[in-house]
C-alpha positions, 0 to 999 in steps of 0.5 A: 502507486506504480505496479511492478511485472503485475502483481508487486509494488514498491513500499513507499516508506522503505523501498521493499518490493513486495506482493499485492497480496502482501501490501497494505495502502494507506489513503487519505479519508478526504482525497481518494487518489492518494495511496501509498503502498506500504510493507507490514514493518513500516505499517507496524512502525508508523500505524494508520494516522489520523485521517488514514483509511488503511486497505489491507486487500488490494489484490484486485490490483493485480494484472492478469 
């Protein structure tokens, strides 16, 4: 997961540029360096699947 100008990252599923304050991540239970930013369309439309934690507060991610 790359972090734009400090505080934004991409969706990884429609390319939204969005907050850290705004994105949510999707990790695998079983691999902890797995994390894909996601917008909260594409999160409606593909849920957490089965063996997916969801992070919905990654704003301790932001640069200061």
């Amino acid at each position: 997961m790359e972090i734009i100008d400090g505080e934004n990252v991409e969706c990884s599923r429609c390319d939204e540029l969005i907050s850290l304050d705004d994105a949510n991540v999707l990790g695998k239970a079983n691999n902890r360096t797995y994390a894909k930013p996601v917008c909260d369309g594409c999160l409606k439309n593909i849920g957490v699947p089965q063996g997916y934690e969801l992070e919905r507060d990654v704003s301790y991610l932001k640069e200061s």
